[in-house]
N, C-alpha and C positions, 0 to 999 in steps of 0.2 A: 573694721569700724562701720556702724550702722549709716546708712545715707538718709539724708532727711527725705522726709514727705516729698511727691511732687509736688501737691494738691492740698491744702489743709482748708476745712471750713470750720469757722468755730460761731458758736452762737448764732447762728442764720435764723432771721422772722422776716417773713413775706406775707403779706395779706391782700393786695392789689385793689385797697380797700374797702375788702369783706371779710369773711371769714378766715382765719389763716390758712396760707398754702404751707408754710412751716413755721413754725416756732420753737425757738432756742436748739436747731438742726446743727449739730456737730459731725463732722466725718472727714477721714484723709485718703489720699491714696496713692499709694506706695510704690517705688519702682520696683517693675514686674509684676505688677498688679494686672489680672483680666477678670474684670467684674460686668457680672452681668445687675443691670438695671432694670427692679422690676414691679409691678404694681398694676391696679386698673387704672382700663381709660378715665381719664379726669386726677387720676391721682397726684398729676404733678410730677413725672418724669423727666417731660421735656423740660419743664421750666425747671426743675433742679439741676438740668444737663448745662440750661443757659447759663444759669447763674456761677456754676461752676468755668463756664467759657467765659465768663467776665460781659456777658450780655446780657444781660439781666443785673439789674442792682439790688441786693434786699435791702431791707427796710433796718436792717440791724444788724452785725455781727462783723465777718471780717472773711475775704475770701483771699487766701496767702498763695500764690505760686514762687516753688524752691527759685531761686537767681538762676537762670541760665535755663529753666526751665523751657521750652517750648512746648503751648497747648494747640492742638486742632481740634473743630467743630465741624462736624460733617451735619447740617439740618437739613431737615423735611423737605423745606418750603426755600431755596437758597434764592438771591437776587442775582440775576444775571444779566440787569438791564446796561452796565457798561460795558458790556463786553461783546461783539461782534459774531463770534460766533463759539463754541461749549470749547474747544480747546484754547482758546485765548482764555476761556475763565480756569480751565484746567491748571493753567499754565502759568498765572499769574503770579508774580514772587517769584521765582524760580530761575535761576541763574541760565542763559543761552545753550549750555554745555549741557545743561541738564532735562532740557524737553523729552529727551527718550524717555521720563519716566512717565509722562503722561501718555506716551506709544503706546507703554508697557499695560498699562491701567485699561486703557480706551477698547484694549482688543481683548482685555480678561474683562471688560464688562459689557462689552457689545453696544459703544455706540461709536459715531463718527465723530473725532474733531472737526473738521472740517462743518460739521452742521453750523447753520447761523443759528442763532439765540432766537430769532423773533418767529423760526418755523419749529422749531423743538418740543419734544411732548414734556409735559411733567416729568413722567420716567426719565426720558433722555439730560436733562435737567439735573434729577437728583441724583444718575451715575455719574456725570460731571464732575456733582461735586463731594464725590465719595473716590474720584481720582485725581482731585486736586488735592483731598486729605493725605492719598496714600502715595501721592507723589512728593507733596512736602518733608514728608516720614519725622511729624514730629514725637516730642519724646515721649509723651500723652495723647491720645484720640479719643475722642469723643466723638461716639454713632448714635447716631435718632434713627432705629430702624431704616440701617442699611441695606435688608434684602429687600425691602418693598421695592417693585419693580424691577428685579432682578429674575434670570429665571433660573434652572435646576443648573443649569450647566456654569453661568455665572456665580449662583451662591455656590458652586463647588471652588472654584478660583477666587474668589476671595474667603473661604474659608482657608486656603493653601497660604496666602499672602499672612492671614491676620496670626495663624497659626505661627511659619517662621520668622513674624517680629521679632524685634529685641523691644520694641517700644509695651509702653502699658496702655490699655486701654479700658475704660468705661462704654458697654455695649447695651444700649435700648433695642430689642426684638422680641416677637409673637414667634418667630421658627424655633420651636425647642431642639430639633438639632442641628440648627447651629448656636444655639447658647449650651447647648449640653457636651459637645466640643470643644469649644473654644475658652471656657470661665474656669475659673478655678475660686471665686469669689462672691459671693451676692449681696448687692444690695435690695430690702424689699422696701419703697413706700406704701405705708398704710393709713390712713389716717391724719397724715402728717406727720408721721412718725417714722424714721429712719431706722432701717436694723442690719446689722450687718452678721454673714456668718461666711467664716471661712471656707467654706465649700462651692462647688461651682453649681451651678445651676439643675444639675441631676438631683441635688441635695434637697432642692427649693418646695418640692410640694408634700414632701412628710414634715420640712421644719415650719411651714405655714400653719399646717394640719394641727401639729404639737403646739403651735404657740397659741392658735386661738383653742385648743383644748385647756388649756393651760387657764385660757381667760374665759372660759365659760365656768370651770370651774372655783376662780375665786371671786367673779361677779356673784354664782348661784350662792358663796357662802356671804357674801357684805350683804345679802338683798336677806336673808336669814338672818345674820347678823343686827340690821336696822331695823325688821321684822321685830325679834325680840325685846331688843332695847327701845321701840317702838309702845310696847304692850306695859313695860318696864315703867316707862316716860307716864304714861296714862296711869297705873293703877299705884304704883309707889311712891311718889316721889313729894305729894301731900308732906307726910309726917317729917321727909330729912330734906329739906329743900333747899338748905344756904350747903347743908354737903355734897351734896351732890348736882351743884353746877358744874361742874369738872366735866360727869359723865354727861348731861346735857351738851355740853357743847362738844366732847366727843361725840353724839350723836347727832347733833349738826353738821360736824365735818362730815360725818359716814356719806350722809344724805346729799351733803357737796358733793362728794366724792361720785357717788351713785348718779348725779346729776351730770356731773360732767365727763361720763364714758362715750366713747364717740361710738353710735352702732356701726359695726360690719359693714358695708352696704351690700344689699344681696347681689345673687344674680338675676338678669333677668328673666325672665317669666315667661320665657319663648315656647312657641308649642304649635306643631304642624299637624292639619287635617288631610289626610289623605281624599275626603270624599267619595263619592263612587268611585268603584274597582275597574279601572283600564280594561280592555282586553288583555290576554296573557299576551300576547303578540304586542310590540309596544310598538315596536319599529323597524322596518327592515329595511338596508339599504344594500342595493344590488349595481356593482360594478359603478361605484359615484364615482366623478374626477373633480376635479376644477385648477383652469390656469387664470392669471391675471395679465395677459400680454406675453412675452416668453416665462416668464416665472411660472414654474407648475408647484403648485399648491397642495393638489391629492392626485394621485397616481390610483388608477379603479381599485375601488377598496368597495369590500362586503362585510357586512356590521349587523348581527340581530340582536336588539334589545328587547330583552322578556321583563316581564312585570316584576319588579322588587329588586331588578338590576340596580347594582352600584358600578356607575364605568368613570374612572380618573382619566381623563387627555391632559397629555403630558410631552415636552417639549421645548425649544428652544422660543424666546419668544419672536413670532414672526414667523412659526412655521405651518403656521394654518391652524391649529385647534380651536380658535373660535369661527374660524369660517367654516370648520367640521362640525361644529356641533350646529352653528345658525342651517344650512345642509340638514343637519339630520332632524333640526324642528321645524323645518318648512320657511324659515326666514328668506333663506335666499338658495333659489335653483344651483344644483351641478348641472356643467358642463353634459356630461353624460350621463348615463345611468338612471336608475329610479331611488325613490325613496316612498316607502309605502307605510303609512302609519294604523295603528291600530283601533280599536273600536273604543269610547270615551275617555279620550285623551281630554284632559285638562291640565295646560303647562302653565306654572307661572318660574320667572323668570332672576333671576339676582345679576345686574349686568356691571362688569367690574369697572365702567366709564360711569356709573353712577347717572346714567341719560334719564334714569325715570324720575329723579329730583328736580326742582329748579330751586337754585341758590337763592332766587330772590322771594321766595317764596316762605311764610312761617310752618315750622310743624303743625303747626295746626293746620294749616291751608294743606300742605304737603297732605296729610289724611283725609280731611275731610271733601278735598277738590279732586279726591280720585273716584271716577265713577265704580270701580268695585266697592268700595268703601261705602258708598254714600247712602244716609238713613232720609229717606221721603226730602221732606224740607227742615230737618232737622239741621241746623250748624254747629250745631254743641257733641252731636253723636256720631261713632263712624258704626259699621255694619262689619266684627271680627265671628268669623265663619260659624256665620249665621244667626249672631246676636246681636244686639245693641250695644255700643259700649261707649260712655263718655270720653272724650276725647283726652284729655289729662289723665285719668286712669287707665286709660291702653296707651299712655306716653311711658307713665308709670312705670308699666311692668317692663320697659325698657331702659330704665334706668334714666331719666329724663325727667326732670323735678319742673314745677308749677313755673318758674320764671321763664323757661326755655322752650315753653308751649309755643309764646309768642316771639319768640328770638329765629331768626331769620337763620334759611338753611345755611349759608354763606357762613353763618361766623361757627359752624359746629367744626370739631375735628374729625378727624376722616375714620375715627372708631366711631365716632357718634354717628358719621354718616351713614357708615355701613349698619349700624342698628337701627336706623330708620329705616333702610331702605327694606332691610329685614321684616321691620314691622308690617312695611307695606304688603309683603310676599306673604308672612306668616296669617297675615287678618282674612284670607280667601282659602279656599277650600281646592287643593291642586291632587294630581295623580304623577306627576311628569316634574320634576324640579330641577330646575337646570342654573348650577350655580358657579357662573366665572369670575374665577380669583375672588371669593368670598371671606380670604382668611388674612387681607391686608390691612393692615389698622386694628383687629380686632386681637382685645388682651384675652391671655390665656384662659382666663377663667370664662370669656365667652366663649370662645371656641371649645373649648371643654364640654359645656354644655350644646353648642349648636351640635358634635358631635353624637351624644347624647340622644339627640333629636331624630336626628338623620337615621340613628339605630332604632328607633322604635316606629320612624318611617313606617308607612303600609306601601306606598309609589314607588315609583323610581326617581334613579339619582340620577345625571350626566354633571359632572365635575371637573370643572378646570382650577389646577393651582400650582404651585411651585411649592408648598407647602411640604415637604417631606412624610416627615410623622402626620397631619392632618390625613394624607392620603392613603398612607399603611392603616390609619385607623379607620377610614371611612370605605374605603376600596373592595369590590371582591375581584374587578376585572381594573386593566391600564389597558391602555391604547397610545402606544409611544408615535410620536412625531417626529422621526429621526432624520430630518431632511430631507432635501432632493424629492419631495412628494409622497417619501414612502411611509406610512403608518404600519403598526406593528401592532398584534394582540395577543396580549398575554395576562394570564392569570394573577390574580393577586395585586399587592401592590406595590408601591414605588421600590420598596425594598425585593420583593421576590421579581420583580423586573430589573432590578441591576444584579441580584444573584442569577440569572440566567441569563442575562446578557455576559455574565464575567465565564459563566460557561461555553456556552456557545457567542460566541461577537459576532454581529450580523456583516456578512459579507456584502460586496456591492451587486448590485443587483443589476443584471441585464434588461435594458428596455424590453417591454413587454409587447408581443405582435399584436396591431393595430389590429388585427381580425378577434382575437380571442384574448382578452385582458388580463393577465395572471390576476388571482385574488389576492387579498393581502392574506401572510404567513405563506402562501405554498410553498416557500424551504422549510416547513418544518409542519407543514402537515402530516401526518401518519397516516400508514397504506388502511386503506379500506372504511376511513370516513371522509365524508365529504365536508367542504371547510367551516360550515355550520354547525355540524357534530362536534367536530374539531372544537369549536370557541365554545359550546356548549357543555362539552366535556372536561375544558377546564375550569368555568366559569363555575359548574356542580359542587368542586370543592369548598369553593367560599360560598355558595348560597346554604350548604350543609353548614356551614360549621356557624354561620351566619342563624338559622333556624336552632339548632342547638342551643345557641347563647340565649333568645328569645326564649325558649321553650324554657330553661334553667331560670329565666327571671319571672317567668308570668308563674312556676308555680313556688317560687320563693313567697311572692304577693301573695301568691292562693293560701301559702301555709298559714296564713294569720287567724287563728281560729276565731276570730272578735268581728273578722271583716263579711261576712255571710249577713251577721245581725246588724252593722254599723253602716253600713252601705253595701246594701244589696247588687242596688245597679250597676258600682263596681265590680261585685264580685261576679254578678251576671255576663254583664261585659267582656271581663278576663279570661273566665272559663270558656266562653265562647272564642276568644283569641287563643288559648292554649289548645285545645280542641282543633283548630283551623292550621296552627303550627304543626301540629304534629303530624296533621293529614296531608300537609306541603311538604313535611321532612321525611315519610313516609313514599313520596312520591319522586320525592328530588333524589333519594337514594335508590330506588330499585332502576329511573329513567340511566342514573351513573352508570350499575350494573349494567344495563342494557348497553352502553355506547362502551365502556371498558370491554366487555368482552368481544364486541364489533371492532376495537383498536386491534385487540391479542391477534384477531385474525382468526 
């Protein structure tokens, strides 16, 4: 016998009164349902998440939970002002006998119960209340991007938890895998428009693909269609005019129709200037440490970063990777050691505390009151690398429409925030980009593109994130953070670093004599290079294969036989760019040769 819905919504309209966030929105959800929730920033996730949690009232319709149902809401932004300290909120509801499940929670997401409320970070906050969810274990969850704030080693334990449920859940995330895991389900917001398809989340970006294929081409035939009977309207309709009202007012409808198609909304229009070329030498850091009181933070580590390096830090959170990398951009001094930088460095920065914003401040102020930014005495224009540009139309290409020029940073969401902050970084001209936790908040289809970006980069990367897939995609080199101060380098990314850690498992490591510091990797250095060759000789592989991919696209563009006569300057541009790759892939492969055959011995 079939069991009812947990979840039903039928007829749902919300407008919050403007434009609809849905209208006439039907959808159930089933037991043993694991659907992933998905959409752009602004599209209305969360608030369809609330409104399904009974927080949120719509303006119409009917929102049904089965008898005996029990729903959980795990949010963003959770209130924890009556409660003393995070495992009193953990814990709340919860029968005396049953506090070990928030034990349980507290140490697979890494914070303290024991924290009071009024010293606790945001993060620590919203793990809280993602272990008062999964200590309640009701029969439905509900998650509003549960990994944000989470780091590698936590989204791997609550991937293990969400996996052996027996409960259903509805899961909002930018981690594709952990939606590519765990869903068997999707839902996409588009438009205000709900769709569902049986497949989990692996499914979700050929059926997007298809469905707006699908709708370009029966927009291209109504728009021919009205076209016709448009020309039709005009030159016939004189002589038969009482018979053919029919077809007039079918072509009024068309033209309704045609009227009321909601566009797409793009992506944004994001675009990084390298500027002048670094030195090849970008950075070098010799025998760094740093402690904070007995806590040792880096244990001597040696790090060279060459020009068009992509390096991911990776790690638990708290275990140093942004005090490694502020270290390796001159923010703040190690303990010992040197850090030696190269010849025109230009850094600009993405800080995942979002400190270069003030909430009280408007987008427009936020641009225009940054001195990189600023045109003469101009207040209407900011200065995006090395132009002019009106201030609403460089809001623009960030998806950031004319009312929210003047809307205070404070009431954006935290996707919106990180695309401002972006803005700010993209409008300057950098060699050096150094981006922590840049992939929290931000929906897939921007990260898509910031990816994108970052590949046709000319600078360097240094990369902090938990991000999984972002970092196999963006990555040629990791730099793990595996406690106890020790950092580790290895080739590739997140994934080719847990494929060789599952080979070799790093043993514990004996204190290093106070006279002569081991560098980082000497277990696994190779005889007869020195530990710079060593990271150089792995790092080779992804910058080859890295040059390759570039080289394969600049002369895919070059192929267009139209583009020589149609923009010159581009094709001038490219050719110079493919020319310049292939003199670096050229180079990056015989230097390989050189340090491979110095390995063999």
């Amino acid at each position: 016998m079939a069991r009812a819905p947990l979840l039903q919504l039928t007829g749902i309209s919300l407008t919050f009164g403007g434009e609809p966030v849905f209208d006439d929105l039907s959808l159930t959800v089933q037991p043993g349902d694991r659907v992933a929730l998905v959409g752009r920033n602004g599209s209305g996730k969360s608030t369809l998440m609330k409104v399904m949690a009974g927080l949120v009232e719509p303006d119409r319709g009917e929102v049904i939970v089965s008898a005996g149902t029990t729903v959980g809401y795990m949010e963003q932004d959770p209130d924890l002002s009556d409660f003393a300290t995070l495992g009193d909120f953990a814990a709340a509801g919860l029968p005396p006998d049953e506090g070990y499940r928030v034990e349980i929670a507290a140490e697979g997401l890494k914070f303290d119960p024991a924290r009071p409320v009024a010293t606790a970070s945001g993060g620590e906050r919203r793990r809280a209340a993602l272990a008062r969810l999964l200590a309640q274990a009701p029969e439905l969850m509900l998650l509003d991007e549960p990994t944000n704030h989470l780091d590698i080693e936590a989204i791997g334990w609550l991937e293990e938890q969400l996996s052996d449920t027996r409960a259903s859940f509805v899961l909002i995330s930018h981690d594709r895998a952990f939606l590519r895991r765990l869903t068997r389900a999707t839902l996409w917001i588009d438009r205000g428009q709900v769709r569902r398809q049986e497949k989990g989340f692996d499914a979700f970006e050929d059926w997007r693909e298809a469905t707006w294929a699908a709708e370009d081409e029966a927009r291209h035939k109504l728009d021919r269609k009205i076209k016709a009977e448009g020309r039709w309207a005009v030159e016939g309709i004189s002589a038969r005019r009482k018979r053919n009202q029919g077809r007039l007012r079918a072509l009024a409808a068309m033209r309704e129709e045609r009227a009321a198609q909601i566009r797409r909304q793009g992506t944004a229009a994001m675009a990084l200037d390298a500027g002048p070329q670094s030195g090849k030498r970008v950075i070098e850091a010799r025998g760094i440490s740093k402690s904070f009181g007995d806590r040792v933070i880096l244990k001597p580590f040696d790090l060279r970063v060459l020009r068009g390096d992509r390096i991911a830090f990776v790690g638990p959170n708290g275990a140093g990777k942004t005090t490694l990398i502020k270290m390796l951009t001159g923010e703040i001094p190690p303990d010992t050691g040197t850090v030696t930088h190269g010849t025109n460095l230009d850094i600009a920065v993405f800080d995942q505390a979002r400190a270069a914003i003030d909430d009280t401040a408007s987008l427009w102020e936020s641009l225009t009151n940054d001195p990189a930014m600023r045109v003469g005495g101009r207040s209407d224009q900011v200065m995006v690398r090395g132009q002019p540009r009106h201030v609403v139309g460089y809001l623009k290409d960030f998806l950031f429409d004319d009312a929210q020029a003047r809307a205070p940073v404070g009431s954006l969401s935290g996707g919106e925030k990180a695309r401002l902050l972006l803005a700010r970084i993209m409008a300057r001209q950098s060699n050096l980009l150094v981006l922590d936790e840049p992939t929290n908040d931000l929906d897939i289809e921007t990260l898509d593109l910031l990816q994108d970006i970052l590949g046709d980069y000319d600078g360097t990367v240094l990369l902090v994130s938990h991000d999984r897939d972002f970092i196999d995609r963006v990555a040629d080199t990791t730099v793990a953070m595996e406690g106890d101060g020790r950092a580790v380098i290895h080739a590739g990314g997140w994934s080719d670093y847990r494929a060789r850690r599952g080979e070799d498992a790093p043993e514990p490591t004996a204190p290093a004599p106070k006279t002569a510091p081991e560098p980082a990797r000497a277990r696994t250095q190779k005889p007869g290079l020195s530990f710079t060759e060593r990271h150089r000789l792995d790092a080779l592989l992804g910058i080859i294969e890295r040059l390759e991919a570039e080289i394969a696209r600049l002369s895919g563009f070059l192929a267009d036989p139209d583009l020589f006569s149609t923009a010159p300057a581009k094709f001038a541009k490219a050719s110079d760019a493919l020319a310049e790759r292939r003199q670096a892939l050229a180079a990056a492969e015989e230097e390989w040769l050189e340090l491979a055959e110095k390995a063999a011995g």
